[in-house]
N, C-alpha and C positions, 0 to 999 in steps of 0.2 A: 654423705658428708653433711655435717652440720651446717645449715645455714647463716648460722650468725660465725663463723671462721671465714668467712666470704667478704664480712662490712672491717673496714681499716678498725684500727683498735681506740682511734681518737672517737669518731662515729657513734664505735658499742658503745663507750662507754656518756656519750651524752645520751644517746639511743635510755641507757639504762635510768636517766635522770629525769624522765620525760612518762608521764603517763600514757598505758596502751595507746588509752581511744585517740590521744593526741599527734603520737610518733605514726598508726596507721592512717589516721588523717593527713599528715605529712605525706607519706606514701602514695598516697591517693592523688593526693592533689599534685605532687611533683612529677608521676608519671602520666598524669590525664594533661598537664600544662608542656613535660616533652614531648608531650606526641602533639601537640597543638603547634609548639613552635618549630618539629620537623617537619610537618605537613607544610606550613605558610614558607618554609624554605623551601621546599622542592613547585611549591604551587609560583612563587615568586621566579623559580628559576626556566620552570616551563613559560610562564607569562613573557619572561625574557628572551627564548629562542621562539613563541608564536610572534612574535613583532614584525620577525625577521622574514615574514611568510605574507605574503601579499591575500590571496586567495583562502584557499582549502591549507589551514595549519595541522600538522598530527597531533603538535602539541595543546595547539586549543581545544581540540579537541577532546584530549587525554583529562583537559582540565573541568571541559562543563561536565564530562559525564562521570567524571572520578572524583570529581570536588568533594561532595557530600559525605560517598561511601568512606573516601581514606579519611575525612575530620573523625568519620566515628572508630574507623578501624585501628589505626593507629593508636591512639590513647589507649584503646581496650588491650591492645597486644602487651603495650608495656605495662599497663596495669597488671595482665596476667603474669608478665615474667616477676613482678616486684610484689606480688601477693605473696611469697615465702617469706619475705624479710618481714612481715606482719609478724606483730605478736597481738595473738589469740589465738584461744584454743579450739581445737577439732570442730566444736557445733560450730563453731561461729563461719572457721575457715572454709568447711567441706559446702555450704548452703553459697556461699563470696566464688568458692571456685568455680561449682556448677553456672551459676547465675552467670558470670563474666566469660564462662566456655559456649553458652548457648549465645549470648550477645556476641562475642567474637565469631560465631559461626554464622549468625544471622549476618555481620557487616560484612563476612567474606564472602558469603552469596551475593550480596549487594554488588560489589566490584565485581564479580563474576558475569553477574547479568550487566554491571553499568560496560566492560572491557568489549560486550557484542555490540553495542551501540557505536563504541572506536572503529570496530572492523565496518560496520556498516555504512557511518561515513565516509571511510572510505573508499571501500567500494560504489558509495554512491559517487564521489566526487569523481572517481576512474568511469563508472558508467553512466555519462551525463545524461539526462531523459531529453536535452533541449534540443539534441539535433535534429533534421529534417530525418534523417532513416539511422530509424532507433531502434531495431529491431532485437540484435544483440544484447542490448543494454535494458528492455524490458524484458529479456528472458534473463538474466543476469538478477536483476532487483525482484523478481517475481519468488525465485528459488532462494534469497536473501533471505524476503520477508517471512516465508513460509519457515526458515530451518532457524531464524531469530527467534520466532515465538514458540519455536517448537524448543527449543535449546531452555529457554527462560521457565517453560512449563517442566522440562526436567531437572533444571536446578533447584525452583520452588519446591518439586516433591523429595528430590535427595536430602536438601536441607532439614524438609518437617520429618523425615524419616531417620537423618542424621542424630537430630535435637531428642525424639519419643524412642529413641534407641539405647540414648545417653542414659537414662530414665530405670532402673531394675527395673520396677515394675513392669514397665511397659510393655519389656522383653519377655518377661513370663505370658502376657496377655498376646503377646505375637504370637510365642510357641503354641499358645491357644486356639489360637484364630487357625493357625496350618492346619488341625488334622479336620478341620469344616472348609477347605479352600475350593473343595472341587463342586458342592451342592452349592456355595456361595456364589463360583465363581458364574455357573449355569444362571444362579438369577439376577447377576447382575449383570451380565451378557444379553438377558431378556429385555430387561430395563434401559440398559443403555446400549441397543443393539442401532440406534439411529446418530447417536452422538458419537458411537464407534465405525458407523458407514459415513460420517461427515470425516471424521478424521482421516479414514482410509483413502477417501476420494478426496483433502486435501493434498497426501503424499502422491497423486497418482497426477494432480494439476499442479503440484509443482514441479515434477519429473516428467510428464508428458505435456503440457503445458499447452490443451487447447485454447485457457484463455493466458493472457500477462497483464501486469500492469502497468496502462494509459491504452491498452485495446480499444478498437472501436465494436460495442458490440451493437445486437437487434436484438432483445429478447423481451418477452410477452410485448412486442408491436414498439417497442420504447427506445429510441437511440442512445447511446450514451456509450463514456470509459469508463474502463474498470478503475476504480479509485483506490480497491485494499480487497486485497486477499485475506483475511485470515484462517483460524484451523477449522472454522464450523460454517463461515458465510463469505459471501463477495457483497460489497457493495460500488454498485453500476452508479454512476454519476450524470445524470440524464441532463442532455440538453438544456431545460429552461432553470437548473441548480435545484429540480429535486433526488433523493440520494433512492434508488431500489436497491432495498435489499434480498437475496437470493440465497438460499444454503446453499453450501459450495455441493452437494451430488447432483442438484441441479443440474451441474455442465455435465457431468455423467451419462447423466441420463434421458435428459428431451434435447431437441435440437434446438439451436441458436445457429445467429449469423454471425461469423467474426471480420468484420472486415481489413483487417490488418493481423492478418493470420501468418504469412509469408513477407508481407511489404505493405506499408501504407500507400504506394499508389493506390488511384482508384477512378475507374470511369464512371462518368456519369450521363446521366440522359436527358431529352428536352423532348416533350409532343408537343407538337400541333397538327389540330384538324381543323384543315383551310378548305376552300369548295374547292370544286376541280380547276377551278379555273387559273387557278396561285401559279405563277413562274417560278419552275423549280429552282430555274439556274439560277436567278435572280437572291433568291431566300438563301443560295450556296455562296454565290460572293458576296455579298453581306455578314453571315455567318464570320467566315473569314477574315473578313475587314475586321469584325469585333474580337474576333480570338486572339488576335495576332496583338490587339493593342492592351492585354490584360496582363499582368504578369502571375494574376492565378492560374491560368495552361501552365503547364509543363511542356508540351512542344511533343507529345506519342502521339496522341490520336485527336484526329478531327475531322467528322463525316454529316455530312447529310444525306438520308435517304428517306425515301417514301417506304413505308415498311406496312400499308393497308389501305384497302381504296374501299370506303363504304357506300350506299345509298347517297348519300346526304354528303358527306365530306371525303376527304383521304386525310391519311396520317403519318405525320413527316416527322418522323425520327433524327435526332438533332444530338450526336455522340460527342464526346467530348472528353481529356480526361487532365486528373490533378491531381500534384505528389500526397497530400493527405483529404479525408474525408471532409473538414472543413473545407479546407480553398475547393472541394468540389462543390460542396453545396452551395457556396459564393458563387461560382463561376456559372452554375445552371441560373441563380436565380436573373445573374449580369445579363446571358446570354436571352430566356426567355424574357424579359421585360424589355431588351432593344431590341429584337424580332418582333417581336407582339407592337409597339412603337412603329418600328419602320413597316410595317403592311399597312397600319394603319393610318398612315401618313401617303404613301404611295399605292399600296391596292385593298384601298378602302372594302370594294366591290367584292374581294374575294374571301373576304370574312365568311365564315360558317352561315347559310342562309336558307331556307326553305322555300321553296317555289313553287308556286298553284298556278296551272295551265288551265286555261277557260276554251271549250271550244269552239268554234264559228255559229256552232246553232245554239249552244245555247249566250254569246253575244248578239244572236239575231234577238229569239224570243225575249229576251230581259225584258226590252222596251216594250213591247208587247204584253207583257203579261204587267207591264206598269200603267198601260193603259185602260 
């Protein structure tokens, strides 16, 4: 059907009074300014039902991360429907349609990848990480973040393959490439045979999932949480806010500690080496006394034993435990500094100390040999 039996006959015929470059200038600009004022209407209308949402909105969220891609996509859509009503000829039009096909497919990846960020907050907002036992919810955002980036890395390569496909050329240069795919593929197996074991061992930790993210791990001697999984690396967030980074086959393959592997509880311990002479029972209600007034215990376990008797000292084992790995470390250091305190306060004497025995002869001869 002809194009121009589609515009009213008032339209054609000013359309015919009007110079090309002028009327497809029109064109341009009236379909890049509809898609602007449908975007700020549906952006206005979602702004109007996020209000009504105290917390975690869908819809504001629909709006930070779709803002940008719909301003460009929209305009380009209707520009491509209204590119026939253009008058010019074949070179001009065929070189306008390509161009605005490749830019309409770029913006609709864009939406594509902005649409996993919508899922993601919410799922973040459903798997809050702030509770005390969050165990579920870092196995949840762990498989998230892992199939988000994995997702985004597929879109980017269907788009560039969509767009060099669009292309005659390109396709003749494809058909070319097949019949060398299998010598190729051996040497780029060779090459990238470690970026392809990072990858491998990224799907295998998010699906079996020895570490998650906010673990507490121990690795090369370093305490910290996992802070970001991505496809090729973890980065551990180490106690004093330095970041380790680790390639993700790492957890594959050496061992590490997870301490929040099953549950964040966690015991913790306390020594002292007192001389023999320390009152056990003494350092046991004391202990006690202090545990009971901290609200870092959790209320499972709380021991004191002597766990080694050396030459010189014994060693008293001071058990203890707490719903996460911090409040254990707070609670060891509580408990060691008011034990350590109260002996020193009350049994001075039984402080770690070394004893030299003199005996009767030679307290006889001393004087003697001073004479």
């Amino acid at each position: 059907m002809n194009i121009e039996n589609k515009l009213p006959a008032n339209l054609l015929e000013f359309a015919d009074h009007l110079p090309a470059f002028v009327w497809n200038l029109i064109i341009a600009v009236g379909a890049i300014l509809a898609g602007l004022i449908i975007k700020f209407i549906v952006t206005q209308l979602f702004k109007l039902y996020a209000k009504k949402e105290t917390s975690y909105s869908f819809f504001r969220s629909v709006i930070v991360n779709l803002g940008r891609a719909i301003t460009y996509f929209i305009p380009l859509f209707l520009l491509n429907l209204f590119i026939p009503f253009m008058r010019m000829t074949k070179a001009f039009q065929t070189p306008l349609d390509k161009t605005v096909e490749i830019l309409l497919t770029i913006s609709f990846a864009g939406i594509l990848v902005r649409s996993i960020r919508i899922l993601e907050d919410y799922i973040y907002h459903t798997y809050d990480l702030s509770k005390t036992d969050n165990l579920k919810e870092r196995k949840i955002r762990t498989q998230i973040q892992f199939l988000r980036k994995l997702l985004v890395v597929i879109i980017v390569f269907v788009t560039i393959a969509i767009i060099l496909l669009s292309f005659e050329s390109m396709r003749k240069i494809g058909t070319g490439l097949l019949t060398g795919v299998g010598i190729g593929g051996i040497i780029v197996g060779f090459a990238a045979q470690n970026s392809l074991g990072n990858l491998l061992a990224g799907f295998q930790i998010a699906f079996t999932q020895p570490i998650r993210i906010d673990d507490v791990l121990v690795v090369e001697g370093e305490w910290g949480r996992v802070e970001e999984i991505t496809l090729t690396y973890v980065v551990l967030k180490i106690w004093d806010e330095r970041r380790l980074i680790l390639p993700i086959n790492y957890f594959i393959q050496k061992p590490f500690q997870n301490w929040t592997r099953t549950s964040a509880d966690i015991l913790g311990t306390v020594f002292l080496y007192m001389d023999h002479t320390i009152p056990i029972d003494e350092i046991r209600n004391e202990f006690e006394r202090l545990i009971v007034k901290t609200p870092l215990w959790d209320k499972r376990v709380k021991v004191v034993q002597v766990t080694d008797v050396k030459e010189h000292t014994i060693e008293i084992r001071v058990l203890m435990s707490a719903s996460t790995s911090s409040n254990a470390f707070d609670l060891r250091c509580y408990i060691r500094e008011n034990l350590i305190t109260y002996i020193q306060q009350n049994y001075p004497g039984s402080l770690p100390r070394t004893r030299n025995e003199v005996s009767n002869l030679e307290q006889y001869l001393q004087p003697k040999l001073q004479d």
